[in-house]
MOPAC internal coordinates of N, CA, C and O (Angstrom, degrees):
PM7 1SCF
backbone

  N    0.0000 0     0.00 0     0.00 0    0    0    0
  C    1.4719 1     0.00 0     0.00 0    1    0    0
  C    1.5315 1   109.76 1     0.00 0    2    1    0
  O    1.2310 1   127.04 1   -69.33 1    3    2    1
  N    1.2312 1   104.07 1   110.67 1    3    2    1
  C    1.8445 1   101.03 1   167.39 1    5    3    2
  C    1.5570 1   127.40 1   -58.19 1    6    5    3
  O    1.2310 1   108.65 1   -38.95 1    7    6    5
  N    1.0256 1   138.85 1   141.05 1    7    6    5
  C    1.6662 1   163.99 1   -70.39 1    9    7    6
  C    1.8145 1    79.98 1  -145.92 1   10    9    7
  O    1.2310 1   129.91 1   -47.45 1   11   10    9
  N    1.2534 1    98.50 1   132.55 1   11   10    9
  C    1.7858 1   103.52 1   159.73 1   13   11   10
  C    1.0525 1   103.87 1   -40.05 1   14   13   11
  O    1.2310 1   103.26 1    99.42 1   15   14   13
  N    0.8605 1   148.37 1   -80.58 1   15   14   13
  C    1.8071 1   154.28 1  -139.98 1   17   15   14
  C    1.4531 1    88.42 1   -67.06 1   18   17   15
  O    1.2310 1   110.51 1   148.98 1   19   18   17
  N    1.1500 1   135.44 1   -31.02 1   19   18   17
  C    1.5443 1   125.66 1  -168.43 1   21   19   18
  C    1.6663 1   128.90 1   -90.64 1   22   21   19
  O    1.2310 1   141.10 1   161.24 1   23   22   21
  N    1.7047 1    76.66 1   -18.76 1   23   22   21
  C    1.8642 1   101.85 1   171.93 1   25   23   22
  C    1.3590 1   120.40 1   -85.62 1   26   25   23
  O    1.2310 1   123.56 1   145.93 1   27   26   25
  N    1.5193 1   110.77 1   -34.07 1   27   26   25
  C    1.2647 1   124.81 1   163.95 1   29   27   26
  C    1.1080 1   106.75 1   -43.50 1   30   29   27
  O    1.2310 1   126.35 1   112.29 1   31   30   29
  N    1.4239 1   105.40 1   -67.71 1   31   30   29
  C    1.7833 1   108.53 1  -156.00 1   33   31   30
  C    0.9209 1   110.30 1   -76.60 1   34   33   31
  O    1.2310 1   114.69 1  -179.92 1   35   34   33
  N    1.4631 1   127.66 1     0.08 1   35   34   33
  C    1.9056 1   106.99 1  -179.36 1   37   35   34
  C    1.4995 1   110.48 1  -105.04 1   38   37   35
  O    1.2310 1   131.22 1   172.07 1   39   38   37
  N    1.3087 1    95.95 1    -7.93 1   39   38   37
  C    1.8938 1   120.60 1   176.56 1   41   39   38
  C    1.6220 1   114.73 1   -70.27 1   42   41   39
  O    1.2310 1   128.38 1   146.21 1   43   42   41
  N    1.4303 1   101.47 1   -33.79 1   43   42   41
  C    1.3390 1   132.40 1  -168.40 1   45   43   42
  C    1.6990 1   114.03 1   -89.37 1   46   45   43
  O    1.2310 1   131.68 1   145.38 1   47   46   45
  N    1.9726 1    95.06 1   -34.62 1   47   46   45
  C    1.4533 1    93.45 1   178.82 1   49   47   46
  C    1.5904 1   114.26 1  -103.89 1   50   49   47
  O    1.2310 1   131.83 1  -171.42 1   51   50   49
  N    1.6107 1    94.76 1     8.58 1   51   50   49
  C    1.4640 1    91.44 1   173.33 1   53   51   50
  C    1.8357 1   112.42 1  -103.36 1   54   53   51
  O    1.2310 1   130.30 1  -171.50 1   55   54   53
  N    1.4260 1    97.74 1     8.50 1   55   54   53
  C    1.6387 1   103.34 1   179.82 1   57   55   54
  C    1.7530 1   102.42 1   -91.62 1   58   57   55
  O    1.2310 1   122.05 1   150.78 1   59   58   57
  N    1.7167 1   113.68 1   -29.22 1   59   58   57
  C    1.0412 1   119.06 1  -164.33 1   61   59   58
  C    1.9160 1   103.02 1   -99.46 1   62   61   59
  O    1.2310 1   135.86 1   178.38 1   63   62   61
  N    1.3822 1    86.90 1    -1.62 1   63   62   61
  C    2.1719 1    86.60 1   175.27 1   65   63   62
  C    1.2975 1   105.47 1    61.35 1   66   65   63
  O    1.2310 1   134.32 1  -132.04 1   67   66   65
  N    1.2765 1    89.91 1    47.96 1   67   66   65
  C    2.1458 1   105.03 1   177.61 1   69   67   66
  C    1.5948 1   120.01 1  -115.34 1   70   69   67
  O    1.2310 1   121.14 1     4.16 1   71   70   69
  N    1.0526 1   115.43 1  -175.84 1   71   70   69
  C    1.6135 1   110.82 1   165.25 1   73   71   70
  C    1.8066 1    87.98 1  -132.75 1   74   73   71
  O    1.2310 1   136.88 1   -46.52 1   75   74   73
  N    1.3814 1    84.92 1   133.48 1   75   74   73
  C    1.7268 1   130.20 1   178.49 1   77   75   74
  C    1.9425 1   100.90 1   -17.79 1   78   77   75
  O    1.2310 1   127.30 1   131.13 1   79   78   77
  N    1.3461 1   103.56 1   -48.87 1   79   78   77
  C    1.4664 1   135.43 1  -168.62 1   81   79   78
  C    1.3825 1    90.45 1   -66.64 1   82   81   79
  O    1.2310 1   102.92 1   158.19 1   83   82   81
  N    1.2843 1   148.94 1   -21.81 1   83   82   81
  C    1.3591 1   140.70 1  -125.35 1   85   83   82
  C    1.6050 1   100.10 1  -134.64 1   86   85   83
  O    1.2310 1   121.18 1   170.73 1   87   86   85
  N    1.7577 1   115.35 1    -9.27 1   87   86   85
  C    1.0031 1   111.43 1  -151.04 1   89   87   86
  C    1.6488 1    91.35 1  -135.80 1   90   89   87
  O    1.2310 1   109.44 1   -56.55 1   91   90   89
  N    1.2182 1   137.40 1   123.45 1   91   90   89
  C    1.6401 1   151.65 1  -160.35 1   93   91   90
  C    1.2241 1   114.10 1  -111.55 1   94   93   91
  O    1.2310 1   110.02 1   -40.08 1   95   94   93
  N    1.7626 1   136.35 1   139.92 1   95   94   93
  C    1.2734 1   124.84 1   161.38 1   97   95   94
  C    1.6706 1   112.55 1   -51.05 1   98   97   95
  O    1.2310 1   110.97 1  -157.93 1   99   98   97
  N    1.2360 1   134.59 1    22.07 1   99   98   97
  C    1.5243 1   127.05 1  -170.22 1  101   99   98
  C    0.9398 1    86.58 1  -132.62 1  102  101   99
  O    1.2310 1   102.08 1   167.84 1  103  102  101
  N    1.5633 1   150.37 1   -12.16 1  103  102  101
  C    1.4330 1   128.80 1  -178.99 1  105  103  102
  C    1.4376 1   125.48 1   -89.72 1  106  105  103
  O    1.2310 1   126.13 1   -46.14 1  107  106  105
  N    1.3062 1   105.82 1   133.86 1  107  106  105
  C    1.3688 1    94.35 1   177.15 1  109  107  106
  C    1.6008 1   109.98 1   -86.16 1  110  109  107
  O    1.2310 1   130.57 1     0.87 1  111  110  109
  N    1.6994 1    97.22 1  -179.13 1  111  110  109
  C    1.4459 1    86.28 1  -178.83 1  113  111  110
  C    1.4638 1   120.32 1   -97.66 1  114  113  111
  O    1.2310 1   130.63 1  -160.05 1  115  114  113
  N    1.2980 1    97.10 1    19.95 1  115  114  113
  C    1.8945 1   111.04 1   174.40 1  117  115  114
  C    1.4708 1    98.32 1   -81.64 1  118  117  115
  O    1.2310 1   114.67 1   149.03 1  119  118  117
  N    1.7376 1   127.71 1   -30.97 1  119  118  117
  C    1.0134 1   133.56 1  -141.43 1  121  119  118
  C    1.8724 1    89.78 1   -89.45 1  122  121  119
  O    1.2310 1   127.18 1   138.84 1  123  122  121
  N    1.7568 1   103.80 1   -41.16 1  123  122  121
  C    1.8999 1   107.96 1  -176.25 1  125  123  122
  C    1.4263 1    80.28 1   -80.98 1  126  125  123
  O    1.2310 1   101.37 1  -118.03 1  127  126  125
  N    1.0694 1   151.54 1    61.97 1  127  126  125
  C    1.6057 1   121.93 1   146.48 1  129  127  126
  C    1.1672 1   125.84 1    63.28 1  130  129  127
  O    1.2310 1   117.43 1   169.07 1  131  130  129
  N    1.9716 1   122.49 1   -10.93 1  131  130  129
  C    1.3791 1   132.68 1   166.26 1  133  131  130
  C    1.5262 1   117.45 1   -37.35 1  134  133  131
  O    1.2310 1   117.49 1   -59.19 1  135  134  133
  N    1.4112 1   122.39 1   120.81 1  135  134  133
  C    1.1724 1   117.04 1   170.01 1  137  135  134
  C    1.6059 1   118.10 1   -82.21 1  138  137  135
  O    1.2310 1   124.99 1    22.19 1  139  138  137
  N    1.6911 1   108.02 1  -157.81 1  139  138  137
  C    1.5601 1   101.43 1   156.95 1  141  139  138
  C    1.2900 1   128.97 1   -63.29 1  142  141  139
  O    1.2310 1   127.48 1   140.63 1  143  142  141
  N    1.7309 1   103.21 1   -39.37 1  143  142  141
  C    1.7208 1   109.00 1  -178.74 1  145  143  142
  C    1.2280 1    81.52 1   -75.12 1  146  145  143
  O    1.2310 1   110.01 1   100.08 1  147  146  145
  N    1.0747 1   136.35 1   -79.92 1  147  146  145
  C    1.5229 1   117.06 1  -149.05 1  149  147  146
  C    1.8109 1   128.69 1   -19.08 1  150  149  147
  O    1.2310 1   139.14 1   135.78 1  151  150  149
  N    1.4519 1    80.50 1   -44.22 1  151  150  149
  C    1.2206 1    98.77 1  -171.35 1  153  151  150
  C    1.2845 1   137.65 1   -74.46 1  154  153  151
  O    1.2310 1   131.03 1   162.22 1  155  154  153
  N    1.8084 1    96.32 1   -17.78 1  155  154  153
  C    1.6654 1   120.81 1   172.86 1  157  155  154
  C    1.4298 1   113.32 1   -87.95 1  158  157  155
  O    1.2310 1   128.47 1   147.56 1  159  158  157
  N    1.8776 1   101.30 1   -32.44 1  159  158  157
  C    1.8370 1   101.39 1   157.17 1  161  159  158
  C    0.9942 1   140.42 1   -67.67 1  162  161  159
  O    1.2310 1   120.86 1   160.88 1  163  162  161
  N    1.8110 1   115.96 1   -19.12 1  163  162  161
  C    1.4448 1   125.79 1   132.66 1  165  163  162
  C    1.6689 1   146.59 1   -47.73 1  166  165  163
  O    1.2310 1   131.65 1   149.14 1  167  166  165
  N    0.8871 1    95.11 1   -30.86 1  167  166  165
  C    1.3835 1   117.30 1   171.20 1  169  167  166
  C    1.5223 1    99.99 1   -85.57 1  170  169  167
  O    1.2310 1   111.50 1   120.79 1  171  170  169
  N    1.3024 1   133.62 1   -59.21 1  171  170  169
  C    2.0147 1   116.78 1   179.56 1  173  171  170
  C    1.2853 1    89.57 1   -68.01 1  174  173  171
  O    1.2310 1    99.98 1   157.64 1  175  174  173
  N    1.3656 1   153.81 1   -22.36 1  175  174  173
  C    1.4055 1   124.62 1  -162.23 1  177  175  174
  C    1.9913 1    97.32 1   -89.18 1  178  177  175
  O    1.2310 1   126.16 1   138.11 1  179  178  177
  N    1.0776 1   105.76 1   -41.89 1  179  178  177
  C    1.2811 1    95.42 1   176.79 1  181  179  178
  C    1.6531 1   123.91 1   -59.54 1  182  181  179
  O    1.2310 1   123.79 1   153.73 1  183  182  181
  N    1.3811 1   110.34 1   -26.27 1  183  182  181
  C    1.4884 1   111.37 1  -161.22 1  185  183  182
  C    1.3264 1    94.40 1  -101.10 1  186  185  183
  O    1.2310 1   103.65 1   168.48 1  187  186  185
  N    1.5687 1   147.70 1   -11.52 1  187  186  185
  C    1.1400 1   143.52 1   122.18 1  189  187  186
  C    1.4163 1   116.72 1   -37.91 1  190  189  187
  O    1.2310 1   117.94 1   124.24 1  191  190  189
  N    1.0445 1   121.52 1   -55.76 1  191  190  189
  C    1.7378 1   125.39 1  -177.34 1  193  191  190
  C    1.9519 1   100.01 1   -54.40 1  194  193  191
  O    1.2310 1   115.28 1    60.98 1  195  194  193
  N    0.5730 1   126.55 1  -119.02 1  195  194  193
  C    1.4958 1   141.22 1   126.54 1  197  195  194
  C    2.1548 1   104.07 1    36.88 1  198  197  195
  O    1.2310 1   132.05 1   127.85 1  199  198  197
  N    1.0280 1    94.33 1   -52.15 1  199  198  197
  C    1.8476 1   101.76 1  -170.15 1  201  199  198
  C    1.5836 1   110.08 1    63.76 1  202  201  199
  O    1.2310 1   133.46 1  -124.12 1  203  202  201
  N    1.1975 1    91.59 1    55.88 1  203  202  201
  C    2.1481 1    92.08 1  -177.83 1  205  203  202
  C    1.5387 1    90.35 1  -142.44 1  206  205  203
  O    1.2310 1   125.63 1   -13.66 1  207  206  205
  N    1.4181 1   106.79 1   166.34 1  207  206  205
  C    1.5881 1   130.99 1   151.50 1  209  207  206
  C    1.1666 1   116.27 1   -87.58 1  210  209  207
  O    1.2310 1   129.74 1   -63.45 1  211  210  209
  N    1.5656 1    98.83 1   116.55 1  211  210  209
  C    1.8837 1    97.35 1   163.46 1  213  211  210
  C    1.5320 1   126.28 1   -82.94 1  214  213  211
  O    1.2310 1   118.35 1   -67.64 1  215  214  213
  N    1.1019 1   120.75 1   112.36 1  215  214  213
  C    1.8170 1   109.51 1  -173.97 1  217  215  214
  C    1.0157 1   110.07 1   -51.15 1  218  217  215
  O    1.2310 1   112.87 1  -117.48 1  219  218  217
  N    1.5787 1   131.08 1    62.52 1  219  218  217
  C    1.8671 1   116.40 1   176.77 1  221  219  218
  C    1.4624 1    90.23 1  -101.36 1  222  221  219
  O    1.2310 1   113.79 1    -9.25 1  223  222  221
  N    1.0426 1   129.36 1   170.75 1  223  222  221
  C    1.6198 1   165.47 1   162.01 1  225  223  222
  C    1.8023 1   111.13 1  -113.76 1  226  225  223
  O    1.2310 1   113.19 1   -89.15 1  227  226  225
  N    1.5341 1   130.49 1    90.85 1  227  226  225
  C    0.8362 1    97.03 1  -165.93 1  229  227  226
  C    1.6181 1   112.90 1  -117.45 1  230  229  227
  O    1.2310 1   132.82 1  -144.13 1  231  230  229
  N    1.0217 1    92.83 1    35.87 1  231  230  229
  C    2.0422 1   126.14 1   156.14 1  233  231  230
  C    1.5250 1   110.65 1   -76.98 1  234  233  231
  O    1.2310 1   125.42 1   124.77 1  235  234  233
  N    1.4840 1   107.19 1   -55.23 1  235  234  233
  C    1.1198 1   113.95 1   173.81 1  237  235  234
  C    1.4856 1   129.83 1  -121.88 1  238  237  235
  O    1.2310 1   108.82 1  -125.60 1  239  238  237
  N    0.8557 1   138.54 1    54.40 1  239  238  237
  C    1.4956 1   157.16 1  -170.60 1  241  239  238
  C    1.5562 1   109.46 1   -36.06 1  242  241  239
  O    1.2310 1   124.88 1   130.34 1  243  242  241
  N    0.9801 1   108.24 1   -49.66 1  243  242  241
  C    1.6292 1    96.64 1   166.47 1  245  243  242
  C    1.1833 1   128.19 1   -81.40 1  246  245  243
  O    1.2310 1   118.83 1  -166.31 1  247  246  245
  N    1.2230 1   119.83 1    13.69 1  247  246  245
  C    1.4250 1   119.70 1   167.38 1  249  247  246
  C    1.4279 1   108.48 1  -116.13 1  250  249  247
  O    1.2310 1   121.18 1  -155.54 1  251  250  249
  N    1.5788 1   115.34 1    24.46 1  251  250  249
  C    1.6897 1   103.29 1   176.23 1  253  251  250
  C    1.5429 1    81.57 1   -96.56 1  254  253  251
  O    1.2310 1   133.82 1     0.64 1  255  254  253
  N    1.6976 1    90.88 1  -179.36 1  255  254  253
  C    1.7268 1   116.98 1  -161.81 1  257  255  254
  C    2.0170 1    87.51 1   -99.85 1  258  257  255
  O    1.2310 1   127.58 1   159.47 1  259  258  257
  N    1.3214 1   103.03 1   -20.53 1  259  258  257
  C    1.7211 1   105.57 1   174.95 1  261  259  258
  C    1.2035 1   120.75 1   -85.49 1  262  261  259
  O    1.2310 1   126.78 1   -78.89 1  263  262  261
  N    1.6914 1   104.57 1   101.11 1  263  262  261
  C    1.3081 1   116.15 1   159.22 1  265  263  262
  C    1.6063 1   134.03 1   -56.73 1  266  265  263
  O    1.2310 1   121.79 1   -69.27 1  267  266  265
  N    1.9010 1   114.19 1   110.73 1  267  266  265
  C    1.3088 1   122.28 1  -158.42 1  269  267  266
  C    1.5242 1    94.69 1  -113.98 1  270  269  267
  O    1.2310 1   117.12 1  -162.74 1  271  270  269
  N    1.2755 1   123.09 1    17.26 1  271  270  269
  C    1.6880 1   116.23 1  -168.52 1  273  271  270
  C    1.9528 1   100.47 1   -70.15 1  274  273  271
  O    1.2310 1   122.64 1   151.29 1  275  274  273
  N    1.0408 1   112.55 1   -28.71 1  275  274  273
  C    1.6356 1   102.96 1  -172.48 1  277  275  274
  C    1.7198 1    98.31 1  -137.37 1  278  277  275
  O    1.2310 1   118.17 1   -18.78 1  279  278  277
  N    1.3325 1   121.10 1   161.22 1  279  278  277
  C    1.2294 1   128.67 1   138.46 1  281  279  278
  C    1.8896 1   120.62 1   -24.50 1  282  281  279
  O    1.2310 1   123.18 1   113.57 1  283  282  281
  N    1.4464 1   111.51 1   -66.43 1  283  282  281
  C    1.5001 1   135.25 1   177.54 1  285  283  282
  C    1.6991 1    95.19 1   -43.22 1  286  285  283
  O    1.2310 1   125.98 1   138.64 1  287  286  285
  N    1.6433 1   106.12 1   -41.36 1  287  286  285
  C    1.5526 1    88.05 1  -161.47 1  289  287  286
  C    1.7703 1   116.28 1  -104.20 1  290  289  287
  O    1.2310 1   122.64 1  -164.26 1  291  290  289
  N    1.5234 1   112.54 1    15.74 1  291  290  289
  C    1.1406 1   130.96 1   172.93 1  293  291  290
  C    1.3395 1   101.63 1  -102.10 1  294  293  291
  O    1.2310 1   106.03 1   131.18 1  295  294  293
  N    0.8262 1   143.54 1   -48.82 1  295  294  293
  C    1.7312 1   154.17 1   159.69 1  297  295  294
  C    1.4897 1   103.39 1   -25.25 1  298  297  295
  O    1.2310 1   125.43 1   117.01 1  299  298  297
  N    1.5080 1   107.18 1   -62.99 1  299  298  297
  C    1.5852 1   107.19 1  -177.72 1  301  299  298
  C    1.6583 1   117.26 1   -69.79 1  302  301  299
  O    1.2310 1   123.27 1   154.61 1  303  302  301
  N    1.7544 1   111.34 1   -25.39 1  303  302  301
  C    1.3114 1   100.42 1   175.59 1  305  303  302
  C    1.2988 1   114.22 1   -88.36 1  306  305  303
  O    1.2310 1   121.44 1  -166.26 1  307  306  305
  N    1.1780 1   114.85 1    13.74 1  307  306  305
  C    1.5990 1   110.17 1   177.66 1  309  307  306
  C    1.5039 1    95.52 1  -104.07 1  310  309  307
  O    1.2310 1   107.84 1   135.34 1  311  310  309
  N    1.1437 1   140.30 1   -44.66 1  311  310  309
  C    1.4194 1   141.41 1  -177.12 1  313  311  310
  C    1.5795 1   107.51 1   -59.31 1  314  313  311
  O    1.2310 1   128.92 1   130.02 1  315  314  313
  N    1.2859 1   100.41 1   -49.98 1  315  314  313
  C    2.3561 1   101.13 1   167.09 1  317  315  314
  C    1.4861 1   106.94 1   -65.39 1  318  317  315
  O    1.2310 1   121.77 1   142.20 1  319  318  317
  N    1.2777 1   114.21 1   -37.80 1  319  318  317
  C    1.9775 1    91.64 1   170.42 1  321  319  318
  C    1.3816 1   113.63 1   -69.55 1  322  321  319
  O    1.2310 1   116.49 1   138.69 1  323  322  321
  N    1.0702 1   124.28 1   -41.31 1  323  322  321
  C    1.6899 1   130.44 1  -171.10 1  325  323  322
  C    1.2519 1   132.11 1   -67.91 1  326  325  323
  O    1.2310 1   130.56 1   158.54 1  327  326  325
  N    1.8663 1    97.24 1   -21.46 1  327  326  325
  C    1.6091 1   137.94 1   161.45 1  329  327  326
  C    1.6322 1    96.73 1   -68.63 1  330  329  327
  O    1.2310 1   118.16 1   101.95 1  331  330  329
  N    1.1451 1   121.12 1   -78.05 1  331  330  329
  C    1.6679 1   131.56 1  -172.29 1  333  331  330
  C    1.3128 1   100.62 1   -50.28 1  334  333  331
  O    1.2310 1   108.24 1   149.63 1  335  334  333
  N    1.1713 1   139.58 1   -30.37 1  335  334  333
  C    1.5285 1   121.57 1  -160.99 1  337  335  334
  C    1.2397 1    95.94 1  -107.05 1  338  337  335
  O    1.2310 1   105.03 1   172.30 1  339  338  337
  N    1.5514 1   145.30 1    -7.70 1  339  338  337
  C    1.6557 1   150.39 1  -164.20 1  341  339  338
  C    1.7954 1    88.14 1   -78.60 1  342  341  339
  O    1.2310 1   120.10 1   180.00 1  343  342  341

């Protein structure tokens, strides 16, 4: 089974119409061209992938507790929910 970080990112590079390779823990998703929807279809595809809730708000995005500033830092909040719910 491939590695959180690896599920993320191909979930992530298939929202941004990328190849997996194309997409870095340093990128943000302003950087793939991810929009807002994009970004909320990222978020159900992961929490389907995964079987968790992501705390996003995506009315209000800066007021979720989920940090979306990079790739690196969606990776880690998916690994602390997946940690919390084990």
């Amino acid at each position: 089974m491939s590695s959180i970080q690896d599920r993320v990112i191909a979930i992530i590079a298939e929202q941004a119409v990328l190849d997996p390779s194309d997409v870095t823990l340093e990128s943000t998703l302003e950087d793939l061209g991810i929009d807002s929807l994009g970004l909320v279809e990222s978020i159900f595809a992961i929490e389907e992938a995964f079987d968790i809730s992501v705390p996003f708000n995506a009315n209000e995005p800066e007021k979720s507790e989920f940090d979306i500033s990079s790739v690196r830092s969606i990776v880690a909040g998916i690994e602390r929910l997946i940690a919390e719910q084990a």
